[in-house]
C-alpha positions in Angstrom: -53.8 -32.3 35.3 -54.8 -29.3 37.7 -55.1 -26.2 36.3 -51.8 -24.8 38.4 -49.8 -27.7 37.6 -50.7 -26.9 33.6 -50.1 -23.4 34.0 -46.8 -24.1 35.1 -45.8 -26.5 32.3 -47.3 -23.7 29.8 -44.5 -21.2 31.7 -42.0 -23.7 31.4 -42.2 -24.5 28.3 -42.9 -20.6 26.9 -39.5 -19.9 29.0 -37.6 -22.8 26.8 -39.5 -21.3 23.7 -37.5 -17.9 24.6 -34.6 -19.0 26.0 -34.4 -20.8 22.8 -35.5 -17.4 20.6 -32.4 -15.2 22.4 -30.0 -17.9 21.8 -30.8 -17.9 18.1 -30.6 -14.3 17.3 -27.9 -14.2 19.5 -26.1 -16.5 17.3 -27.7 -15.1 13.9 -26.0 -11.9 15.1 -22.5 -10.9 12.9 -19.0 -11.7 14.5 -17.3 -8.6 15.3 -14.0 -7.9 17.1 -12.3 -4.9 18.7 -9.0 -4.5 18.5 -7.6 -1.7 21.1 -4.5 0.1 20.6 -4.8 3.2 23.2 -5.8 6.4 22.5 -8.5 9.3 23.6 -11.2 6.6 23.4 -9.3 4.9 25.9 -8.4 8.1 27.8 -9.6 9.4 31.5 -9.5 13.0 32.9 -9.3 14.4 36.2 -12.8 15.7 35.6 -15.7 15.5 33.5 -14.8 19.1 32.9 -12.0 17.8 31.1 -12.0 17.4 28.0 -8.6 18.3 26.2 -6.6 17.6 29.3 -6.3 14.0 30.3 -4.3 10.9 30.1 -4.6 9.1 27.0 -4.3 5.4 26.8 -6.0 4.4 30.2 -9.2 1.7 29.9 -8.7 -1.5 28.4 -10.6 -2.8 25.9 -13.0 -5.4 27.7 -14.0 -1.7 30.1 -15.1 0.0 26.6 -17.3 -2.7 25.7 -18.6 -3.4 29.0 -19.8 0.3 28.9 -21.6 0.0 25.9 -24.2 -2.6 26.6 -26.1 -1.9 23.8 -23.5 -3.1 21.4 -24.8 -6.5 22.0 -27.9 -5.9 19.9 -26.0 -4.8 17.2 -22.8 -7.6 17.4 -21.9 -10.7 18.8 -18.5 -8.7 20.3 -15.2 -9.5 21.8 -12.0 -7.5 22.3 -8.3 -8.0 21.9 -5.7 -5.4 23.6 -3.3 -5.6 20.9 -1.3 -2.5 22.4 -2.0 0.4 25.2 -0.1 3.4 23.3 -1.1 7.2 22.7 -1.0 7.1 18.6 1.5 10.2 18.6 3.9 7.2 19.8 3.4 4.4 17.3 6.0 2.6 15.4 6.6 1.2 12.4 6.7 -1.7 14.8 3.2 -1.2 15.8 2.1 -0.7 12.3 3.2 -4.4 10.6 2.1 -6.0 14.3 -1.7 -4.5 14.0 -1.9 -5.2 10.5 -0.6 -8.8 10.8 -3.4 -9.4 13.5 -6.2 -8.0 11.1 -5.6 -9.8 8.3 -5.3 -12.9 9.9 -8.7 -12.1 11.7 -9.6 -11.2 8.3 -8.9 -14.7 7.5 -11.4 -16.3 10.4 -14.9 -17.7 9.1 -15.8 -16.7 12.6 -15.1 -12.8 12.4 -17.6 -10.7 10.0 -16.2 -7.5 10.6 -13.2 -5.8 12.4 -13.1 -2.0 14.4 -9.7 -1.2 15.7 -9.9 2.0 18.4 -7.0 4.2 17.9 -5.9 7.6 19.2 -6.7 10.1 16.8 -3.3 12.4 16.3 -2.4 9.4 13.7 -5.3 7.1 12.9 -5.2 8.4 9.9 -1.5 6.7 8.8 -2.8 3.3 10.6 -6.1 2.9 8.7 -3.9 3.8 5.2 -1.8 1.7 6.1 -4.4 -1.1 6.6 -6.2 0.0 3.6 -3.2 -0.6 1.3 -1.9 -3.9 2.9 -4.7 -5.8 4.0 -6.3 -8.3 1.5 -10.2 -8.9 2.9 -13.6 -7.8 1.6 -14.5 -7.3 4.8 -15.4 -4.0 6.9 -12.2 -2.9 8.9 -13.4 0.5 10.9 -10.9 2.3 12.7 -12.4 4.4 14.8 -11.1 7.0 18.3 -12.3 9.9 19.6 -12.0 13.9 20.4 -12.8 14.1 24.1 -11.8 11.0 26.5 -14.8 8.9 28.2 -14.7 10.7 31.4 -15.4 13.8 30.0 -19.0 15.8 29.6 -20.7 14.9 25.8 -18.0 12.3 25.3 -18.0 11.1 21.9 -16.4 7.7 22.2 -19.2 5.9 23.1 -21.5 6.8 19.8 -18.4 6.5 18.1 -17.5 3.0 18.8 -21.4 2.4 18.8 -21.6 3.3 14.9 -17.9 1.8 14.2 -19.2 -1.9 15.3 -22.5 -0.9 13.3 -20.7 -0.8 10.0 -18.5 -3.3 10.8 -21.1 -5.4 11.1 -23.1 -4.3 8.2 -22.8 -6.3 4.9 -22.7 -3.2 3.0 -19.7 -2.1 4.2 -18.0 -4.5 2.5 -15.9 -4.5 -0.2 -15.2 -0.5 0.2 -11.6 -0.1 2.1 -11.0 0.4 5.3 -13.2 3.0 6.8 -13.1 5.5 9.9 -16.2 6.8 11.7 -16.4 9.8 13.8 -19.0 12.3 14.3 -21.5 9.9 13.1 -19.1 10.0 9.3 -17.7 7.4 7.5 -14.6 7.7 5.5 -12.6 6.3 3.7 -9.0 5.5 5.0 -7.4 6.9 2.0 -8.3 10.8 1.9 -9.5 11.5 5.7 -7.6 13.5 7.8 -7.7 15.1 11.5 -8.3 18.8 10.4 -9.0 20.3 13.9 -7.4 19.0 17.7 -10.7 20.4 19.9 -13.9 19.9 18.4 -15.7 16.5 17.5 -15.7 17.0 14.0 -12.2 17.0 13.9 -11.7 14.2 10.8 -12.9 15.4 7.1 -11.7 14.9 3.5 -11.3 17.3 1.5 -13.8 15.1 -1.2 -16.4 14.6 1.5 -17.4 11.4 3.5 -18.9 8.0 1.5 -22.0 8.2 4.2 -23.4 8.4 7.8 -25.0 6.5 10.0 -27.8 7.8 11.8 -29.6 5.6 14.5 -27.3 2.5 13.7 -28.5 2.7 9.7 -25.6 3.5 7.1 -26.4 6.0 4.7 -24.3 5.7 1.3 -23.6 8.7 -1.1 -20.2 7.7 -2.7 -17.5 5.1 -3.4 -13.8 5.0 -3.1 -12.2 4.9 -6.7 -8.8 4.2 -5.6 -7.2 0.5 -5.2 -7.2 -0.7 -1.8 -7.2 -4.1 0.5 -8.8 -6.9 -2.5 -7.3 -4.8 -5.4 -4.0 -3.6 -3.4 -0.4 -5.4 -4.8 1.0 -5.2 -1.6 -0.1 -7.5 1.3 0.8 -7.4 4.8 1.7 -11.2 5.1 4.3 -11.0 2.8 5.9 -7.5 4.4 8.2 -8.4 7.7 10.0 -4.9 7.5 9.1 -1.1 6.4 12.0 0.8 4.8 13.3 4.2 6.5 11.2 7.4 5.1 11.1 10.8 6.6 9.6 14.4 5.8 11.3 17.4 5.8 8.9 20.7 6.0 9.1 24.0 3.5 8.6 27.0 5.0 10.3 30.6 4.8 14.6 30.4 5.4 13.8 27.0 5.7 17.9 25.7 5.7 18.9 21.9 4.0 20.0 20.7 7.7 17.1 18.3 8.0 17.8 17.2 4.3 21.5 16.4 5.3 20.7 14.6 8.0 18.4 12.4 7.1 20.6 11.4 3.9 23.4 10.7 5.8 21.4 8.8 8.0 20.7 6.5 4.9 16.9 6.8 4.8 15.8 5.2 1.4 13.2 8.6 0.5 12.3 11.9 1.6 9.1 13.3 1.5 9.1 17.5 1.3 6.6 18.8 2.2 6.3 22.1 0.1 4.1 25.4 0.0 1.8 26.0 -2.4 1.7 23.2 -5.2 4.4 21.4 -3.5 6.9 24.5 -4.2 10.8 24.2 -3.1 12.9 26.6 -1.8 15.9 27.8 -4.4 18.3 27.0 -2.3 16.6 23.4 -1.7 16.3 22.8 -4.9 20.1 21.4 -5.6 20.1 19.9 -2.2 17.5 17.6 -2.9 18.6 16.9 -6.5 22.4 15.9 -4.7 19.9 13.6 -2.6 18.2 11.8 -5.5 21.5 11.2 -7.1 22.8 9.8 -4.3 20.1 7.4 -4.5 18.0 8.8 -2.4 14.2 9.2 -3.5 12.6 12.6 -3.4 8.7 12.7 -3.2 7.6 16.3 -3.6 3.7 16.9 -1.6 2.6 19.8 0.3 1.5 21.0 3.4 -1.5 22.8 2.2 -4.3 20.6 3.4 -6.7 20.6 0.6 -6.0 20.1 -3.1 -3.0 18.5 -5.2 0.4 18.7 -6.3 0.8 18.8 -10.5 3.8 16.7 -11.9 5.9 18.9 -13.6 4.7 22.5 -12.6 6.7 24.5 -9.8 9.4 21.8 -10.6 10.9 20.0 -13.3 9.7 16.0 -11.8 10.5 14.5 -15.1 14.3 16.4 -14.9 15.3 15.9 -11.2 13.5 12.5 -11.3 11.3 12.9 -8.5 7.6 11.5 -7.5 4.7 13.8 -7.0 2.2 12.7 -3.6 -1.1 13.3 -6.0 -3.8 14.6 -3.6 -1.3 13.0 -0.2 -0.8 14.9 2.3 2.9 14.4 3.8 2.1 12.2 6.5 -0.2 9.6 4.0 2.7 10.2 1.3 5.2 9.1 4.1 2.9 5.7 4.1 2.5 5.0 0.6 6.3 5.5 0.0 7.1 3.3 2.9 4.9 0.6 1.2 5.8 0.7 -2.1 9.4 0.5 -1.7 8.4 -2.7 -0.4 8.0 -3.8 -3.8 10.0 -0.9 -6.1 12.6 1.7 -6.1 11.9 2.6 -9.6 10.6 5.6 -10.0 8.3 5.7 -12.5 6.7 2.5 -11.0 6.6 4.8 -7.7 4.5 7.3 -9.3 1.9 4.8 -10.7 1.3 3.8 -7.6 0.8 7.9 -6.2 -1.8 7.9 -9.0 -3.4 4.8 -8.3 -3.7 4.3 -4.4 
């Protein structure tokens, strides 16, 4: 054989060789899929200069990942555009639909890990929802972002870089649902959008479980409360949510909202009180006529950091009402809505607040 002619069988076959090499780690790589509900990180501006002004909502899902090449080193990735909605306009609707599609992804020998992108004015009640109702070890991220992808120092792009990084991270599993931003991850259950303008906008008041840095997860903390594996309630078995709504405390606050939302026939009210979850005097009897009408009271507060104490500012025990815990309102709402899945008792009710 000529020395061309071996040369080229050489090249032929090292091409094979590589061909072959890229199709294995290709495969080797973990399953991953993005489930796209709307949102900032699916937003467009007029501008780049825009960053707080712009349409949220805007670029499917298959656009996001074809913009972030680089997620194919990390992922074997594909996307599903479950809805195209700004969160401020999610349903309960939305809620059981999205969770119904991750657990039976969940369920998939072929899916390792699941990130769901999400606008961030209510991620917060979507990924606690998911984190009490889903049954898998495996890492759910929900993930959005601050400033939309048109915009200068967009952080959607690192964001849903590091969210498919712990998704497809072994582990990350096993620990709740998680959200990353600003290169953070927390845990469903106690993080909460703290500011509307700057990147840092999601915290906890008991700090983040870890970061990733250069697509590496660092771990400094677990979550203690039950979630997806240890949860009672699964979202297979839940076709409906029961009516809960939250009425807000605040100086000459009057009991309209109260009486209206009882005689609407909603199953619980969460108030959202000063201080340690304080109530107005003249609230007071209101929302004991509510709870003896059959009506459950949960009393939380708007404070954003710390937690409401059974039995101090109000008599709980007495009026036979529910304390949040450490919930704010809008994760109270969430929990209530879920565990009158299952009870109406009240003492069950608050096990649960202390548990989840």
């Amino acid at each position: 054989m000529h020395f061309a002619s071996r040369l080229r069988a050489f090249a032929s076959a090292a091409a094979l060789i590589t061909a072959s090499a890229i199709a294995h780690a290709q495969a080797a790589l973990p399953n991953v899929v993005i489930l796209a509900t709307g949102g900032t990180i699916a937003g467009a501006g007029a501008s780049a200069a825009n960053s707080a002004t712009y349409s949220a909502a805007k670029v499917p899902v298959d656009k996001l990942i074809a913009g972030l090449p680089e997620l194919s080193k990390v992922a074997s990735v594909r996307g599903e555009q479950v809805f195209q909605v700004a969160s401020e306009s999610l349903t309960n609707e939305n809620l059981l639909t999205l969770a119904k599609r991750v657990s039976a992804l969940s369920k998939q020998a072929d899916v390792d890990g699941i990130v769901i992108t999400h606008g961030t004015d209510t991620l917060e009640e979507t990924a606690y929802f998911l984190t009490l109702t889903v049954h898998t070890p495996k890492p759910i991220i929900v993930v959005g972002s601050m400033r939309p992808s048109t915009a200068i120092s967009a952080d959607g792009a690192l964001n849903l870089y590091d969210a498919v990084n712990v998704a497809a991270s072994k582990d990350a599993a096993g620990r709740g649902v998680l959200v990353t931003m600003n290169d953070e991850i927390q845990t469903a259950r106690d993080v909460s959008k703290t500011v509307n303008i700057k990147t840092e906008a999601f915290k906890s008041q008991w700090g983040p479980l870890g970061m990733i840095v250069e697509g590496r997860n660092y771990w400094f903390r677990a979550p203690v409360k039950r979630h997806t594996m240890q949860s009672e309630f699964d979202i297979d078995s839940i076709t409906a949510l029961p009516a809960v709504e939250i009425v807000y405390g605040y100086q000459s606050v009057p009991s309209t909202a109260i009486d209206a939302f009882a005689k609407s026939g909603v199953k619980a009210i969460v108030h959202a009180g000063t201080g340690n979850g304080s109530v107005a005097d003249r609230i007071v009897p209101v929302l004991q006529k509510v709870r003896s009408g059959g009506t459950l009271v949960v009393r939380s507060s708007r404070v954003p950091d710390g937690f409401v104490i059974r039995n101090a500012e109000q008599p709980d025990d007495k009026y036979d009402w529910v304390v949040a815990h450490d919930l704010r309102p809008q994760k109270a709402r969430i929990l209530t809505m879920v565990a009158l899945t299952k009870t109406n008792d009240t003492k069950e009710l608050q096990r649960i607040f202390w548990e989840y």
